[in-house]
C-alpha positions as protocol buffer text, in pm:
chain_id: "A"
residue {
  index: 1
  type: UNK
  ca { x: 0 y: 0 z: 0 }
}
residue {
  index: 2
  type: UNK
  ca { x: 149 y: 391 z: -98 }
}
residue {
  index: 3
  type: UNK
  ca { x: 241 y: 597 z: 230 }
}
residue {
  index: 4
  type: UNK
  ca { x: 120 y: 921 z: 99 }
}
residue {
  index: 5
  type: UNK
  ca { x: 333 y: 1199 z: 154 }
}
residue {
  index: 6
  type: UNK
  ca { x: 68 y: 1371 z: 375 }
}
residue {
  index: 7
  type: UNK
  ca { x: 87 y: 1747 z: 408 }
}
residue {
  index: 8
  type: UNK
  ca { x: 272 y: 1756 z: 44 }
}
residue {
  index: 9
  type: UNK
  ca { x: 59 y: 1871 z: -251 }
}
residue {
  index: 10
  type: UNK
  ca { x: 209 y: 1874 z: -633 }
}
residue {
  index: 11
  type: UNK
  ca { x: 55 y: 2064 z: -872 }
}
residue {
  index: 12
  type: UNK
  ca { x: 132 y: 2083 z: -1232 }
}
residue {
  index: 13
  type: UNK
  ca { x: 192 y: 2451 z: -1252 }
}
residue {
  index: 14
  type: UNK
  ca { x: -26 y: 2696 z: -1497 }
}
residue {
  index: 15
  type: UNK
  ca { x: 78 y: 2988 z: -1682 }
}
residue {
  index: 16
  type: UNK
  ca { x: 422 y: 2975 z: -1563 }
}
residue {
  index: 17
  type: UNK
  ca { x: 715 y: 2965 z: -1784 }
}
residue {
  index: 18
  type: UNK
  ca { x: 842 y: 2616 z: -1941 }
}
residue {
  index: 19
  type: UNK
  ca { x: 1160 y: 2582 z: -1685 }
}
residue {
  index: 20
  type: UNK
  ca { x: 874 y: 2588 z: -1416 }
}
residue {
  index: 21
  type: UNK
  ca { x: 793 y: 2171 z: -1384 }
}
residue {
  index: 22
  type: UNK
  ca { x: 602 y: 2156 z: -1073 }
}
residue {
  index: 23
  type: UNK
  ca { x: 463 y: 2368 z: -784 }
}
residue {
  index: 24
  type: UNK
  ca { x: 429 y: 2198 z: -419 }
}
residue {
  index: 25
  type: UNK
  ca { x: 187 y: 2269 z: -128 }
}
residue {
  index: 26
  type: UNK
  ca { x: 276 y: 2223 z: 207 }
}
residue {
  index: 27
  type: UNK
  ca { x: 99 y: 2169 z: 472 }
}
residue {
  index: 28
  type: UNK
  ca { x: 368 y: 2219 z: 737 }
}
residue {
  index: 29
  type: UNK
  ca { x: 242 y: 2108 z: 1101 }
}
residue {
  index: 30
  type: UNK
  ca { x: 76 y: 1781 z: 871 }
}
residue {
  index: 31
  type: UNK
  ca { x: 406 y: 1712 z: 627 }
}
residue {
  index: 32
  type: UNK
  ca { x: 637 y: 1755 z: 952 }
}
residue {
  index: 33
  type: UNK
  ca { x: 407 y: 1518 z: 1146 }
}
residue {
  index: 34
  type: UNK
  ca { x: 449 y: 1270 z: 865 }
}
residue {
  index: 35
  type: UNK
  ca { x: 833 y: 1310 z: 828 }
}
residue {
  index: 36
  type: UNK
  ca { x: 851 y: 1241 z: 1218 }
}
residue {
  index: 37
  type: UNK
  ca { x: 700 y: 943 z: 1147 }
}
residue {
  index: 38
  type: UNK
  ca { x: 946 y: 804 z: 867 }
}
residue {
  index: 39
  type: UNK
  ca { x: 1241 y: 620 z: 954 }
}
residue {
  index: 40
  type: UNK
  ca { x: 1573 y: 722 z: 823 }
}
residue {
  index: 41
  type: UNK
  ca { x: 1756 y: 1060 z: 783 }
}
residue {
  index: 42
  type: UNK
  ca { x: 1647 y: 1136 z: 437 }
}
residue {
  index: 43
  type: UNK
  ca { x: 1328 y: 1039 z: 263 }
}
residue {
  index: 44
  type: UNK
  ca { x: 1322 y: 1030 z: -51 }
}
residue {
  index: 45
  type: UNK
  ca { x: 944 y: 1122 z: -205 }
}
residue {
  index: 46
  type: UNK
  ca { x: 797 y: 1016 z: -538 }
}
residue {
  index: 47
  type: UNK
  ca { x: 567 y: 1243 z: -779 }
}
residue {
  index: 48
  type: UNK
  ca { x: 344 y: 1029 z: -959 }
}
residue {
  index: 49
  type: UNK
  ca { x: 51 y: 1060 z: -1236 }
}
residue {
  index: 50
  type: UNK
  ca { x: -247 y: 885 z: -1179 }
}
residue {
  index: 51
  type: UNK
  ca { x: -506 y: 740 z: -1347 }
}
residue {
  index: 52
  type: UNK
  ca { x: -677 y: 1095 z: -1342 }
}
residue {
  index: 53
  type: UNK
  ca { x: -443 y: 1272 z: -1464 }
}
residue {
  index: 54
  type: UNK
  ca { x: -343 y: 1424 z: -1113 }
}
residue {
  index: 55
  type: UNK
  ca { x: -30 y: 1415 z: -973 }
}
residue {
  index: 56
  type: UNK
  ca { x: 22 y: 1291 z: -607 }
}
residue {
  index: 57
  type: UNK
  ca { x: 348 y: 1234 z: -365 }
}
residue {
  index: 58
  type: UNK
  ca { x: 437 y: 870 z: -221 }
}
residue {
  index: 59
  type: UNK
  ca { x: 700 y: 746 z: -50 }
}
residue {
  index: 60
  type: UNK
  ca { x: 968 y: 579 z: -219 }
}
residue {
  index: 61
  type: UNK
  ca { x: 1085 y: 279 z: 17 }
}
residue {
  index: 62
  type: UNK
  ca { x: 1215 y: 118 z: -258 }
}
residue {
  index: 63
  type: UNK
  ca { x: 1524 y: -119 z: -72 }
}
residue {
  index: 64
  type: UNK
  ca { x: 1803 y: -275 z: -322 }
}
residue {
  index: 65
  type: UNK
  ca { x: 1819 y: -684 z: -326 }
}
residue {
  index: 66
  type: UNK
  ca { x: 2136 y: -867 z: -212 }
}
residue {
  index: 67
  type: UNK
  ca { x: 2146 y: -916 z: -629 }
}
residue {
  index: 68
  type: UNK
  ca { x: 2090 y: -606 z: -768 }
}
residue {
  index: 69
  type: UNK
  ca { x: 2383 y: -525 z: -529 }
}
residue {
  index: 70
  type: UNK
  ca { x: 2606 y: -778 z: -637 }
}
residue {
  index: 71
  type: UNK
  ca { x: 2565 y: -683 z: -994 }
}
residue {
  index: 72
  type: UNK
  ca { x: 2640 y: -304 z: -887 }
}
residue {
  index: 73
  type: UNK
  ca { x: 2987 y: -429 z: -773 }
}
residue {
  index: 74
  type: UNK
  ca { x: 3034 y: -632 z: -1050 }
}
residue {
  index: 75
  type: UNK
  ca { x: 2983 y: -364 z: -1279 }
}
residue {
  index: 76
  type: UNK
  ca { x: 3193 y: -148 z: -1091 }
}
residue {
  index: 77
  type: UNK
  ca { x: 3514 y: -369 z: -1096 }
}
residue {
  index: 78
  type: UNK
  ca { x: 3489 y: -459 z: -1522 }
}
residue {
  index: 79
  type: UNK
  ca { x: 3727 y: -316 z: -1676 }
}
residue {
  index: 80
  type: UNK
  ca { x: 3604 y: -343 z: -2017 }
}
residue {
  index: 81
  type: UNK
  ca { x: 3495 y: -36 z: -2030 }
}
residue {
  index: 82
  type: UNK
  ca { x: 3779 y: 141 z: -2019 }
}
residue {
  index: 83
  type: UNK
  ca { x: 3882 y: 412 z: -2348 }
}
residue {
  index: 84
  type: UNK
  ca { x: 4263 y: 281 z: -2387 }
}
């Protein structure tokens, strides 16, 4: 199930020039009670589209696997990829 970002409101932004992407809402005593209760020092928030065509923020508790870690390393230590 999404943990909402409560307190955080996107909105896709209207009149505004093109470098302009996004505006957000806060509601500060409700998205400070919500940080409070997320574990971690950052947190790291999704913007996504729904079905509706509105946008909304989510968590993202996305974790890495013990293989999508391996393959990081692996990656890392190829030298193949090297330009001499």
């Amino acid at each position: 199930m999404a943990n909402f970002a409560e307190g955080l409101r996107p909105i896709a932004p209207h009149n505004a020039p093109d470098y302009i992407k996004m505006k957000l809402l806060i509601d500060k005593a409700q998205f400070i009670e919500w940080l409070q209760n997320q574990q971690g020092i950052q947190v790291s928030v999704d913007v996504k589209l729904s079905k509706n065509g509105n946008l909304y923020a989510v968590l993202d508790d996305w974790k890495p696997t013990t293989e999508s870690k391996e393959k990081n390393v692996a990656k890392k230590s190829e030298p193949n990829d090297l330009p001499f």
